[in-house]
C-alpha positions in Angstrom: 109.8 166.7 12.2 106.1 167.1 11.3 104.8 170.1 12.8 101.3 172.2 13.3 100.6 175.3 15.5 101.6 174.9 18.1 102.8 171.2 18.2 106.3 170.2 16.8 106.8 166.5 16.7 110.5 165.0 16.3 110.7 163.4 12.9 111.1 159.7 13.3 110.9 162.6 16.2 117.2 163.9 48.2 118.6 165.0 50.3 115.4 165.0 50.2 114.9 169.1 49.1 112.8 168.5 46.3 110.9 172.0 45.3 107.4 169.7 43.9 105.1 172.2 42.4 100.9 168.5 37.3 101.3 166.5 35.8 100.4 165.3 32.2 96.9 166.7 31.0 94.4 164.1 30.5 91.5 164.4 27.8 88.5 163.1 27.9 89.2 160.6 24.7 91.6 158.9 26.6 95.0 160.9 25.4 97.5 161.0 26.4 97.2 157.5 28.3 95.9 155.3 25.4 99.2 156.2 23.3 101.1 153.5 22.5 104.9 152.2 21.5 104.4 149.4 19.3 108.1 148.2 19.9 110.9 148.2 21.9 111.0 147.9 25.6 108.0 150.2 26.1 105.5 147.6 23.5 104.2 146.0 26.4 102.6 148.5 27.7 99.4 149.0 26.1 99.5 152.7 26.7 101.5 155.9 27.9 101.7 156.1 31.7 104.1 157.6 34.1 106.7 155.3 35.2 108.1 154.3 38.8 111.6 154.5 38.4 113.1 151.3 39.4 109.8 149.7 40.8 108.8 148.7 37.6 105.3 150.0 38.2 103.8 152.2 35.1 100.5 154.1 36.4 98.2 156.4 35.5 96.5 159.6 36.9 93.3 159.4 38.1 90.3 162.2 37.9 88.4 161.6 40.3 90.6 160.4 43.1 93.7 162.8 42.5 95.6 161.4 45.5 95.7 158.0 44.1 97.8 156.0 41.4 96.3 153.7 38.9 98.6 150.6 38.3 98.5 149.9 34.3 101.3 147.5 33.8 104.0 145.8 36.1 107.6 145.1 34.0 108.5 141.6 35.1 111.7 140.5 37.5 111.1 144.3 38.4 111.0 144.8 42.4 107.5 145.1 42.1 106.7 141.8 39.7 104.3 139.8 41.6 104.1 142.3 44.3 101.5 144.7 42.6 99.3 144.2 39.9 97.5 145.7 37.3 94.0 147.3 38.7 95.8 148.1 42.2 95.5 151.3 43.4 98.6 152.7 45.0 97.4 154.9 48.0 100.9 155.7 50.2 104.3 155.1 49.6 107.5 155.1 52.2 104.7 154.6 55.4 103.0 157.8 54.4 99.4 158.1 52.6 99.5 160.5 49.6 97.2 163.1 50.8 98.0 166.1 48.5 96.2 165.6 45.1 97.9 165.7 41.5 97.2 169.0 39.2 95.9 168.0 35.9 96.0 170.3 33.0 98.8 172.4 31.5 100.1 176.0 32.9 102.2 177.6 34.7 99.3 177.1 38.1 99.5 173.6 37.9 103.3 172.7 36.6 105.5 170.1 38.3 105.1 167.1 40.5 103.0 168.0 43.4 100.6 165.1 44.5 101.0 161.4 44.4 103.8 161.7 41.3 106.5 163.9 43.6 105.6 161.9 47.1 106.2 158.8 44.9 109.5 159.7 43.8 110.4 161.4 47.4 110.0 157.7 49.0 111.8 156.3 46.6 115.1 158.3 46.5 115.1 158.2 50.3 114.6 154.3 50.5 118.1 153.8 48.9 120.1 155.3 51.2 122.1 152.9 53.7 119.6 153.4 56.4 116.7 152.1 55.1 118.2 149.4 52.8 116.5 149.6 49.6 113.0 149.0 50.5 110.3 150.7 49.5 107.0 150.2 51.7 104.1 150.7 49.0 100.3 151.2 50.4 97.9 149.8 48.0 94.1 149.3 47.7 93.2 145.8 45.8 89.4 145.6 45.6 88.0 146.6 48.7 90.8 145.8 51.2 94.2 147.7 51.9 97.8 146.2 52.2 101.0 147.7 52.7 103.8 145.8 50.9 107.7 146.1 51.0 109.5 146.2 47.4 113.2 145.5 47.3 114.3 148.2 45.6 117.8 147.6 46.9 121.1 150.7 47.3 123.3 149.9 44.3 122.6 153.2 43.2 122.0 155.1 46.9 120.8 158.5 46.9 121.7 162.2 45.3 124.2 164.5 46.8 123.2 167.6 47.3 125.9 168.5 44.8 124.2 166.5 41.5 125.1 165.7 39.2 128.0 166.9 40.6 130.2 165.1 42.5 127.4 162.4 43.2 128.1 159.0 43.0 124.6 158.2 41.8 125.1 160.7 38.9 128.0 158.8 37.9 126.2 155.3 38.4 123.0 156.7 36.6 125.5 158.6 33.7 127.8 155.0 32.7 124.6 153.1 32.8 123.3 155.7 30.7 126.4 156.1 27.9 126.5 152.1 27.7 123.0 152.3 26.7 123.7 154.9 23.8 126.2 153.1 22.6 124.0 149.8 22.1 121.3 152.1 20.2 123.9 153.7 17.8 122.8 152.4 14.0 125.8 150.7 12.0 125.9 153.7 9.7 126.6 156.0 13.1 123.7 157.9 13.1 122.0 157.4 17.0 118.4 158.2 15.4 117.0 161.5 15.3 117.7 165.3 15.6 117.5 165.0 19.5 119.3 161.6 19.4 121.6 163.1 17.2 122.3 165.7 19.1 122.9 164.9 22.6 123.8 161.0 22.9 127.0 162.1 20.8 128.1 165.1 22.8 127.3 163.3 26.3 130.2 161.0 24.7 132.3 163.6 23.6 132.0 165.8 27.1 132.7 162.7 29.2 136.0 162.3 27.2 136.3 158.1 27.8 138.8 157.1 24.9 136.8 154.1 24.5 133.8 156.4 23.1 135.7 157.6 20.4 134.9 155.5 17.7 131.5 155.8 17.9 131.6 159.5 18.5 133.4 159.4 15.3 130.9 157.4 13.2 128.3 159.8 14.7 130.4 162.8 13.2 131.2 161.3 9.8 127.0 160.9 9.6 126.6 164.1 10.2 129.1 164.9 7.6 127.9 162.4 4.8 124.2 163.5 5.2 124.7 167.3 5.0 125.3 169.7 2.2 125.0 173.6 1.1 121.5 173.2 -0.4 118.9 170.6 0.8 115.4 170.9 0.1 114.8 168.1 2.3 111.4 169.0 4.2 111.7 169.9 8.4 115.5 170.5 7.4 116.8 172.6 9.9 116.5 170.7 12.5 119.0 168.5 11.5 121.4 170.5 10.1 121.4 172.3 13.8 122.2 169.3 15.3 125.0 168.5 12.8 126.7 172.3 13.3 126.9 172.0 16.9 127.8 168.3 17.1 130.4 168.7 14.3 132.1 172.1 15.8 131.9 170.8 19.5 133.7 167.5 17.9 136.5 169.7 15.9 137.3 172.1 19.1 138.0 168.2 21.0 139.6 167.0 18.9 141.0 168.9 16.4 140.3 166.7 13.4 141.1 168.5 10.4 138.5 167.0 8.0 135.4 168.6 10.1 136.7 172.1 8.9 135.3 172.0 5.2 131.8 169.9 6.2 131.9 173.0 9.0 132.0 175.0 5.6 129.6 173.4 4.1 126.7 173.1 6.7 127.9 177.1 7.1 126.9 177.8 3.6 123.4 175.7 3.9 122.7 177.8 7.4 123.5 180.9 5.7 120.8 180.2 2.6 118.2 178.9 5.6 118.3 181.8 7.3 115.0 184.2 6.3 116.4 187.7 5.8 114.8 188.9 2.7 110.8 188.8 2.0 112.0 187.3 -1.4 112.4 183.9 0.7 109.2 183.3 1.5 107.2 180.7 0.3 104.1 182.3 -1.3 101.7 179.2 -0.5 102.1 180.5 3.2 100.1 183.6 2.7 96.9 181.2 2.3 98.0 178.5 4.4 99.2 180.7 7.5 97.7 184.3 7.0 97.6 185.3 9.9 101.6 185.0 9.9 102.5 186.3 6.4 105.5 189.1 7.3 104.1 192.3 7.1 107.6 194.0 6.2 110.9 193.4 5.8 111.5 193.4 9.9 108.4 190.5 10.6 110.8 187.5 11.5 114.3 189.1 10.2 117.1 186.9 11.3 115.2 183.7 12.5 115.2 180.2 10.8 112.3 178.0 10.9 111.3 174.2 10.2 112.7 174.6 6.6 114.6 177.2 4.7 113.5 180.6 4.1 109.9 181.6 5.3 107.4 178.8 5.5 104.3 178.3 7.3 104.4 180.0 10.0 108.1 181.1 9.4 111.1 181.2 11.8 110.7 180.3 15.4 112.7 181.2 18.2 113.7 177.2 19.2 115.8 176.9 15.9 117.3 180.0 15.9 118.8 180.3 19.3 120.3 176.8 18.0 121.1 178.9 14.8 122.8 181.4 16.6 124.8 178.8 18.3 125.9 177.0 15.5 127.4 180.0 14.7 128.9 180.9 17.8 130.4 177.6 17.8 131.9 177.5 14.1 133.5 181.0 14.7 135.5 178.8 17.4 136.4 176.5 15.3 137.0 179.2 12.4 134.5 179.7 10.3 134.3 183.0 9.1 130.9 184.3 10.6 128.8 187.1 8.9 128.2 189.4 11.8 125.3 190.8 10.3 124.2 187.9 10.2 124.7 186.4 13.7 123.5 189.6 15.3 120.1 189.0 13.2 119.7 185.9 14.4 120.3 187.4 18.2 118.0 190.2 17.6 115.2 188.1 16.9 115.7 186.4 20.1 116.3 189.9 21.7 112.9 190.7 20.3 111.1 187.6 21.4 112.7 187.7 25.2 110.5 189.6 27.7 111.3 191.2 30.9 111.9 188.5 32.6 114.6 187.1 30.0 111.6 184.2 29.0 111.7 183.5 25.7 108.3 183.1 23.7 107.8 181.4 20.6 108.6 183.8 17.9 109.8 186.9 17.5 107.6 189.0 19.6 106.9 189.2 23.6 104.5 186.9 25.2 103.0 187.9 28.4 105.7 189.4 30.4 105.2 187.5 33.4 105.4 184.1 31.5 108.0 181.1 31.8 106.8 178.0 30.4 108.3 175.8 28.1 111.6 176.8 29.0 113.7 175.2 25.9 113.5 178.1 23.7 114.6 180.3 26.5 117.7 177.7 26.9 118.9 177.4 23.6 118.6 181.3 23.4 120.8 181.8 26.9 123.7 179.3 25.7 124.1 181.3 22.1 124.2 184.4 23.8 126.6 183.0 26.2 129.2 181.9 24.0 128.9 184.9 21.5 131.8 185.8 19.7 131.3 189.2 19.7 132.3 191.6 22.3 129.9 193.0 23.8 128.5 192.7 27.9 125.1 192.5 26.3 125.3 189.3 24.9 126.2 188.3 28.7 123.5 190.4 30.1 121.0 188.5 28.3 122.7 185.1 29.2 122.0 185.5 32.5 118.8 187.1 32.3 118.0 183.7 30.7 119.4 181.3 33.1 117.8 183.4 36.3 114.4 182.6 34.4 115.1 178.7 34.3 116.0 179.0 38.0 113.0 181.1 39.2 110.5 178.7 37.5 111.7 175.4 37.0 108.7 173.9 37.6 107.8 173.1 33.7 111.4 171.8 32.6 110.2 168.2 31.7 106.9 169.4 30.2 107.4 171.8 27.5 106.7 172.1 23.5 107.9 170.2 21.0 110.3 167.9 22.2 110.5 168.4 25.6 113.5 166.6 26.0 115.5 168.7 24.1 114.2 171.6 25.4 115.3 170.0 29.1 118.7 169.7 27.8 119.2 173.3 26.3 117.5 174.8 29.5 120.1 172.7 32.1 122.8 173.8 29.8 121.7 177.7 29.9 121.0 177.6 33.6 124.4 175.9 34.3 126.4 179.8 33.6 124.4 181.0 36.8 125.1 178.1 39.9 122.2 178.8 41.8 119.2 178.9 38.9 120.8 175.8 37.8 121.0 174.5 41.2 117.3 175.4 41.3 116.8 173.7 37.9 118.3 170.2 39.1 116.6 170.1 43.0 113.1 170.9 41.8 113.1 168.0 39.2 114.8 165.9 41.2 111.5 163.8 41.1 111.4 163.5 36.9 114.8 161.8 37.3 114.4 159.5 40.1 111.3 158.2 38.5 112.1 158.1 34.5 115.1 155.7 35.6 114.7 152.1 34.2 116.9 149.0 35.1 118.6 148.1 31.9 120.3 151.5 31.9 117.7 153.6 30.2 115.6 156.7 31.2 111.8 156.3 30.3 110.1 159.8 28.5 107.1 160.6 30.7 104.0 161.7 29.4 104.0 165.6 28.5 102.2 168.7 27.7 102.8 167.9 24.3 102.0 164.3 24.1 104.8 164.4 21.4 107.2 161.6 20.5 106.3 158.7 22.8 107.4 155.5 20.3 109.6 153.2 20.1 112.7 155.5 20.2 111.5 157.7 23.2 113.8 155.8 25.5 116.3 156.8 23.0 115.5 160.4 23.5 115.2 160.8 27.7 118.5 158.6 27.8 120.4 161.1 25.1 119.3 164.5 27.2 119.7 162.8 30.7 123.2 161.7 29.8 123.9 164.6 28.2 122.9 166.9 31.7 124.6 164.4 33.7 127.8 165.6 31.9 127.4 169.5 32.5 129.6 169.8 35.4 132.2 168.2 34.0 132.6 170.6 31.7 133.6 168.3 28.8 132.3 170.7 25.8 132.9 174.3 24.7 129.3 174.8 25.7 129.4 173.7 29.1 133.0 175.6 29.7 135.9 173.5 28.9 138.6 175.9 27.9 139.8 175.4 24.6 
C-alpha cells in the first residue's frame, strides 16, 4: 500500500425507504472519470464511471446538467445492449424524470446518492418485484429527440426485505453469487489478492460456514501463515499482517486447528515490535520528510501502528490500529497471551482520537467534534472495543458510541479514505452491535448496493472520494466486503457474535 497525506492506496491495493442524501468529485482534468482498468472485466471501459447495476449501463456525472446521466459504455447481452448507447443521455427512469440534481464534491453537505444516482437505483430495485416484472422504463435523450425505452431487467433476484441482509432472499441470491465469485478469483497459492481481498473474501467464507468453502478457506489461512513472520521489514507491512491476525484467529476460534496457534505466536511477536511505543522507534528521516508530524514527546502517537513498523512518515494512524487492537482482542480468544499495557495503548490512542460524538479522526487527536466522514476508522475502532478482553463497561461504552455515529450519518459509508471498501466493511461490522444505527447503515445505502451489482456474480467499486484502487482487481475488492456484510447477521465469526 503506497501511501501520501492524506491518500492511502491498497498495495496491488426497497421497500423502497432509501435515506438518499454526491457523488464522486469530478476535477477539472478529467479525474476521476478518465481512470482506467486495463484488464479484467472492467478493460472495456475506457474510464471509471458509475455503474447501473444489472442494466449494464456505466455513466458519468455531468456539470452542467446535474439532473442527467451521461452513458459512457454499454456491457453487451446486458438488458440494456442495443437498447442505449454510448452519447445517450438518460433523463428519467421507472416513468419518472430525474428532477433533483447530483452534489459534486466531497463533504459531509454533499455525501450520498441524492440526484439522478439514488432515483436510478430507486427504479431499479422496485422494477424487480413481481408486480412490475422486471422492467425497467428508461427516459433518454438521443440527439435532439426523447424516447422512453423498457429494459428487461427481469425478477430472479426480486427486491430487499426490509430485514437485509437479513432474512432476504435477495441477500442470499446476491451473497452465493457473490462467494462463487471469490472462489474463482482465489490464486493457486491461496492468497485472494490483497490486504482487503485478504481479509474479507476469506472470512465471508468462513462466517457462512458451507463445508464446501473449507478448502479454500484453508489455503487462504496457510498463506497467511507461509508469508508472515516475527520481523519483516517489508515496506507498507502492517497492513497485511492485520489482515493475517484477524483472519488467522477468526479461523482457529472455527475451527480449532491446532497449527494456527504458533503462526498466531508468531504474527503476535511481529505486532508487538510494530507497535510505536518508544521515541527510540522512530525513523529519523521522518523529521525532514514529515516535520510537521515528528512526536513531540513520548505521549505524540503512544500505542498506535502505522503503514510500517515503529514511527514513520507521518507515524501511526488510527485505521491500523483499531485493526491492531483487534488483532489482539481476537488472539487473547484464541490464547495468546496479550500484554495489557500494551492493548490498552493501542485503545487509548483511539480513545484520544474519538470525539464527542464517538467519530473517529485520523490520528491520535480530535477532529472537529461535529465531524463523521470517512467512517472506517471509526468501524474498526467500535469492533476492537467491542470484543475487548478486558473488563471494563468502558470498552462497551465506547463501542456503542461508535456504532450510533455510523447510524446517525451513514451518508459517506461507500465514499471514505483509503480503501473505502474496507472501511464499508469495518463500519457495517461496528454498527451491527447497535440494531438500529446498523439498520440505518444498510437502508440509507441501499442504492450503492442495488447499483454496484454485476451479472456474472460480482459487485463493481464505484468511483470514490479517494479515487483509490480502481484496476483490474477492484471487482475483487467490492465483491470481498459486500460478501463479507452480507454475512453479518448470520453471525458466522467471533466478530459478528457467534458464541464460541
Amino acid at each position: 500500500m503506497a501511501s501520501t497525506r492524506p491518500t492511502v492506496t491498497l498495495i496491488a491495493v426497497l421497500a423502497l425507504a432509501m435515506t438518499l442524501t454526491a457523488q464522486v468529485h469530478y476535477h477539472p482534468d478529467g479525474r476521476p472519470w478518465k481512470q482506467r482498468s486495463h484488464a479484467g472485466p472492467d478493460a472495456k471501459v475506457d474510464g471509471w464511471y458509475y455503474h447501473l447495476g444489472l442494466t449494464g449501463i456505466r455513466v458519468e456525472l455531468i456539470a452542467d446538467a446535474p439532473t442527467h446521466l451521461m452513458v459512457r459504455h454499454v456491457f453487451e447481452r446486458s438488458p440494456a445492449s442495443r437498447r442505449v448507447k454510448v452519447g445517450d443521455v438518460l433523463i428519467g427512469a421507472g416513468g419518472k424524470r430525474f428532477t433533483t440534481p447530483h452534489q459534486n464534491g466531497y463533504g459531509t453537505d454533499v455525501f450520498g446518492a441524492q440526484g439522478p444516482i439514488g432515483d436510478f437505483a430507486e427504479a431499479l430495485e422496485a422494477c424487480q418485484s413481481k408486480n412490475v416484472k422486471g422492467r425497467l422504463q428508461v427516459t433518454l435523450r438521443r440527439g435532439s429527440r426523447e424516447k422512453d425505452i423498457t429494459l428487461e431487467v427481469g425478477t430472479g433476484y426480486g427486491t430487499f426485505a426490509k430485514t437485509w441482509p437479513d432474512n432476504c432472499s435477495k441477500s442470499k441470491k446476491l451473497l452465493a453469487g457473490l462467494l462463487d465469485y471469490l472462489l474463482d478469483q482465489q490464486g493457486g497459492d491461496g492468497s485472494f489478492g490483497n490486504p482487503v481481498h485478504n481479509t474479507f473474501a476469506p472470512l465471508a467464507l468462513l462466517a457462512h460456514g458451507d463445508r464446501k468453502h473449507r478448502k479454500a478457506i484453508e489455503k487462504c489461512a496457510r498463506w497467511h501463515a507461509r508469508t508472515t513472520k516475527a520481523k519483516d521489514h517489508s515496506s507498507l507491512i502492517n497492513w497485511r499482517y492485520m489482515a493475517a491476525a484477524i483472519v488467522l484467529s477468526e479461523y482457529h476460534l472455527a475451527t480449532g486447528e491446532k497449527w494456527v496457534m504458533r503462526e498466531l505466536q508468531e504474527i503476535h511477536d511481529f505486532l508487538c515490535w510494530s507497535q510505536y511505543l518508544q521515541m527510540s522507534q522512530i525513523n529519523p528521516k521522518s523529521k525532514e520528510s514529515h516535520p510537521d508530524a515528528y512526536p513531540k514527546n513520548a505521549e505524540d502517537a503512544h500505542g498506535g501502528w502505522g503503514h510500517n513498523p515503529g514511527f514513520e512518515g507521518y507515524g501511526p494512524i488510527c485505521m491500523l490500529t483499531g485493526q491492531g487492537a483487534l488483532a489482539f482482542a481476537l488472539m487473547s480468544r484464541c490464547g495468546i497471551a496479550i500484554d495489557r499495557a500494551r492493548h490498552d495503548a493501542a485503545y487509548a490512542f483511539l480513545a484520544r482520537g474519538t470525539g464527542p460524538n464517538g467519530y473517529v479522526w485520523y490520528e491520535d487527536q480530535v477532529g472537529d467534534p461535529q465531524s463523521w466522514a470517512d467512517p472506517g476508522r471509526t468501524g474498526a475502532a467500535g469492533i476492537a472495543n467491542w470484543l475487548s478482553p478486558w473488563d471494563g463497561e468502558i470498552y462497551r461504552q465506547r463501542a456503542r458510541a461508535h456504532a450510533r455515529v455510523l447510524g446517525q450519518h451513514p451518508e459517506s459509508f461507500p465514499d471514505t479514505h483509503g480503501s473505502p471498501t474496507m472501511g464499508m466493511a469495518w463500519a457495517a461490522v461496528a454498527a451491527f452491535v447497535d440494531p438500529p444505527s446498523f439498520r440505518r447503515l444498510m437502508d440509507s445505502n441501499r442504492w450503492w448496493f442495488t447499483l454496484a451489482q454485476c451479472d456474472d456474480g460480482s459487485f463493481y467499486y464505484q468511483p470514490n472520494r479517494d479515487n483509490a484502487g480502481y484496476g483490474p482487481d477492484a471487482r475483487m475488492s467490492a465483491s470481498a466486503v459486500t460478501a463479507f456484510i452480507l454475512t453479518i447477521p448470520e453471525r458466522g465469526l467471533v466478530m459478528t457474535g457467534r458464541r464460541q
